[in-house]
C-alpha positions in Angstrom: -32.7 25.7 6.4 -30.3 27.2 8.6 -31.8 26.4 11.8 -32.0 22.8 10.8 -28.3 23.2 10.5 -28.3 24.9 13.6 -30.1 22.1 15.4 -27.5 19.7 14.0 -24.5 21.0 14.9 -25.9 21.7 18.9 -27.1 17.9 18.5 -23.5 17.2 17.1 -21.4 19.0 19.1 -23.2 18.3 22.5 -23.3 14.5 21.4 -19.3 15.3 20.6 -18.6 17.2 24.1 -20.6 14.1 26.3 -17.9 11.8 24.1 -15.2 13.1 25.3 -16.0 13.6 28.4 -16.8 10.3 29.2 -14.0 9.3 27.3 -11.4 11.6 29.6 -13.3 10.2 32.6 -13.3 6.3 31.9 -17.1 6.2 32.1 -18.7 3.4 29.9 -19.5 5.5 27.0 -22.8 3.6 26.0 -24.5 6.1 29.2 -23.1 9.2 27.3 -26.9 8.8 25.3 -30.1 8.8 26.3 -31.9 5.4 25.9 -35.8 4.7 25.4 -36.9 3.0 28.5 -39.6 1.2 26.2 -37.3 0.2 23.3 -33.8 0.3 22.0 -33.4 3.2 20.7 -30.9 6.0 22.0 -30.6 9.7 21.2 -28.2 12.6 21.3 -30.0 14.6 23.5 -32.6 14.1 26.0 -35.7 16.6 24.6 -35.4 14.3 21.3 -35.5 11.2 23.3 -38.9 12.6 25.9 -40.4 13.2 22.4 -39.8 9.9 21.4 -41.1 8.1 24.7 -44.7 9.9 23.8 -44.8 7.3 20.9 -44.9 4.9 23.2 -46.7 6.0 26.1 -49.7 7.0 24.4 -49.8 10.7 25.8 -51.1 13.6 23.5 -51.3 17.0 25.6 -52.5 18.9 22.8 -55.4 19.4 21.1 -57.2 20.7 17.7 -59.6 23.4 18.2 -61.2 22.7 15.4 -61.5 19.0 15.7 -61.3 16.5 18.0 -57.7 14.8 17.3 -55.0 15.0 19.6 -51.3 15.3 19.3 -48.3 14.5 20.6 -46.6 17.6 19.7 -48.3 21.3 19.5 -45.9 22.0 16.1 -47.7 19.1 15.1 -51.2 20.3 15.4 -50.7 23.8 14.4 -49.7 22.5 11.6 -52.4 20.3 11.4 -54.5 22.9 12.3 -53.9 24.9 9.3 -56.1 22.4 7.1 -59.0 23.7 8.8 -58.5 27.2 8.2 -57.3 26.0 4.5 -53.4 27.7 5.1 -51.6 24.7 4.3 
């Protein structure tokens, strides 16, 4: 649980220093985000957003080695990957 907290407050407090910044500079603070070219959605921080444009693009790099499905994420298929081996 901690790391999730972790993760947050990076995600929080870079969201919080971009803010500011902008804010200090005059910039137009709806660029301080990362928008989805494909949709409407914006993030705090650019890895979440190039995860979310594989939703959209279609592209799955990684691959079960016990079956043939693909994913867009390898935490994804390791963890799918574990209901081969019967780990879950």
């Amino acid at each position: 649980m901690k790391v999730i907290a972790d993760g947050l407050l990076e995600t929080l407090t870079s969201a919080v220093v971009r803010f500011k910044k902008a804010e200090i500079e005059g910039r137009d603070l709806e660029f301080i985000f990362f928008k989805c070219p494909f949709c409407d959605m914006t993030f705090a921080r650019s890895d979440t957003r190039n995860d979310h444009e594989l939703t959209h693009t279609g592209v799955k790099n990684y691959k079960c080695q016990f079956c043939d499905m693909t994913f867009t994420k390898q935490q994804t298929k390791q963890k799918h990957e574990l209901t081969h081996t019967g780990h879950q």
